[in-house]
C-alpha positions in Angstrom: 48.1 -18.4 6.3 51.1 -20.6 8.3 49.8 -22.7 10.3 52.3 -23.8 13.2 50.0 -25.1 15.6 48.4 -28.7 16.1 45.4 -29.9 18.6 44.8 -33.7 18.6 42.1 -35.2 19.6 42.2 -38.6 21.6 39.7 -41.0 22.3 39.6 -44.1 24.3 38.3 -47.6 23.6 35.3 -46.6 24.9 34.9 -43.6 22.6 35.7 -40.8 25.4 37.4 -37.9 24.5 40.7 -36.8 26.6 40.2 -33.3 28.2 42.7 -31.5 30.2 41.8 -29.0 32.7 44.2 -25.8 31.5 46.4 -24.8 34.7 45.9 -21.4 36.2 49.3 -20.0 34.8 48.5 -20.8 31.0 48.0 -17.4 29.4 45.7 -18.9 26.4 41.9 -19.5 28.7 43.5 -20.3 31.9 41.2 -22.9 33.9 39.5 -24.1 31.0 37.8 -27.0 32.0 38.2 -29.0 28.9 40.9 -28.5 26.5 42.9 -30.9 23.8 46.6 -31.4 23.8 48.0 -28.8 21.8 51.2 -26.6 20.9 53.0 -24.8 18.0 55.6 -26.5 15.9 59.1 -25.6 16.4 61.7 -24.8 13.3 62.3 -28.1 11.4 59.6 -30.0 12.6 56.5 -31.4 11.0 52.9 -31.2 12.1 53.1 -34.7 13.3 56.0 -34.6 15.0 54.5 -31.2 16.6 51.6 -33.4 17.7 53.3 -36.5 18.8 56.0 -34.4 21.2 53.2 -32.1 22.9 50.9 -34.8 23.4 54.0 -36.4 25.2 54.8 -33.7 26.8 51.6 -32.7 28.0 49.7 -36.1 28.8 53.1 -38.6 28.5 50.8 -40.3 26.3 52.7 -42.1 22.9 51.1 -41.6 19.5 51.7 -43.5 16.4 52.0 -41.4 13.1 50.3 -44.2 11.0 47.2 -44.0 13.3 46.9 -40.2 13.4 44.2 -39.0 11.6 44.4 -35.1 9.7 40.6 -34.1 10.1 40.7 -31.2 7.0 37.3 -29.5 7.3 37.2 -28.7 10.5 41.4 -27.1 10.5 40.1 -24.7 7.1 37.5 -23.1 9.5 40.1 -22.9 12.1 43.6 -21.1 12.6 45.5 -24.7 13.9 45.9 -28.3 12.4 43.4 -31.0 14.1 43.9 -34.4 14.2 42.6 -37.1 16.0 44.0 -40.7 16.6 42.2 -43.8 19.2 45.2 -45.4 19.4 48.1 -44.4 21.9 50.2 -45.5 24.8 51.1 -45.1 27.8 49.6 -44.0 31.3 48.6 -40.3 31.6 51.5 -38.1 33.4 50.2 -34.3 33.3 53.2 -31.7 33.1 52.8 -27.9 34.0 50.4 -26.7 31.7 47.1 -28.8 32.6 46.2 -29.3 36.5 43.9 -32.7 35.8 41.7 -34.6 32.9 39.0 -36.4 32.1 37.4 -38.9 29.9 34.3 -37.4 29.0 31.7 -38.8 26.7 30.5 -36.0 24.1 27.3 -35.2 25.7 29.2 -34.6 29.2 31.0 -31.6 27.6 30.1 -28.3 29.0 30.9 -25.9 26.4 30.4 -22.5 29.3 33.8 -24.2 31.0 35.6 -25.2 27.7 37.9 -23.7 25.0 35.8 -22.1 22.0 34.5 -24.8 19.2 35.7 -27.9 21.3 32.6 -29.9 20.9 32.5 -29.0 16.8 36.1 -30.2 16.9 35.0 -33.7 18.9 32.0 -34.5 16.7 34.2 -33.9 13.4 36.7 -36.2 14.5 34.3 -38.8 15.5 33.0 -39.1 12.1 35.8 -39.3 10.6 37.0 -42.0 12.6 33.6 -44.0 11.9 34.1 -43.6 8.4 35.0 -46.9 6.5 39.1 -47.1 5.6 40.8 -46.9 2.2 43.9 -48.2 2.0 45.8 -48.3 -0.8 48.8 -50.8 -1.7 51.5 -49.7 -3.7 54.4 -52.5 -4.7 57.9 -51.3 -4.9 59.4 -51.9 -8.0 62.9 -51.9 -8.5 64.2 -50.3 -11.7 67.8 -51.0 -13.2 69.9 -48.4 -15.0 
């Protein structure tokens, strides 16, 4: 299966998630009180780059490639790419789509009024962005002919 579709999940400094109140007119659960920023991928264009132009789009929020996270367990149970990121900027300038948002702590989500598997989606990022970081350092090396 293709998948063309991203949902990222962002949380503040305070470790609220961003949910956006789905406008009337969307034709995928219109009114749902607590949806993620989301879209499918036009031709030639990468998850992340999927990602980073909806949530601009949608929110006017900025984020950083090098601070999104790919969560993989929960996007093989689903039919869309998650990610998740606490890093962004910007201020919060809704377009069309959504009609308000929130920052909601995870117990404050009321799954009746959200889109399906939203809080399995939140608690699977937020482990993975507790979880210690790797990073790895590679040296360019220069090779002569």
């Amino acid at each position: 299966m293709e998948l063309n579709s991203s949902h990222i999940i962002i949380f503040d400094q305070n470790k609220r998630v961003l949910l956006l109140k789905r406008s009337v007119k969307d034709e995928w659960e219109p009114r749902a009180n607590g949806a993620l920023q989301d879209g499918r991928r036009k031709e030639n264009e990468t998850l992340i780059q999927n990602i980073q132009r909806e949530t601009k789009e949608e929110t006017g929020l900025t984020i950083f490639p090098e601070k999104i996270l790919f969560l993989p367990e929960i996007s093989k149970k689903l039919n869309h790419v998650l990610f998740a990121t606490n890093e962004f900027s910007g201020k919060i300038k809704l377009d069309h789509e959504n009609s308000t948002y929130k920052w909601s702590k995870i117990e404050e989500i009321d799954e009746k009024m959200s889109v399906p598997n939203l809080r399995d989606e939140i608690l699977a990022a937020k482990k993975y962005l507790e979880q210690p970081k790797i990073i790895l350092r590679i040296k360019s090396q220069k090779i002569d002919h």
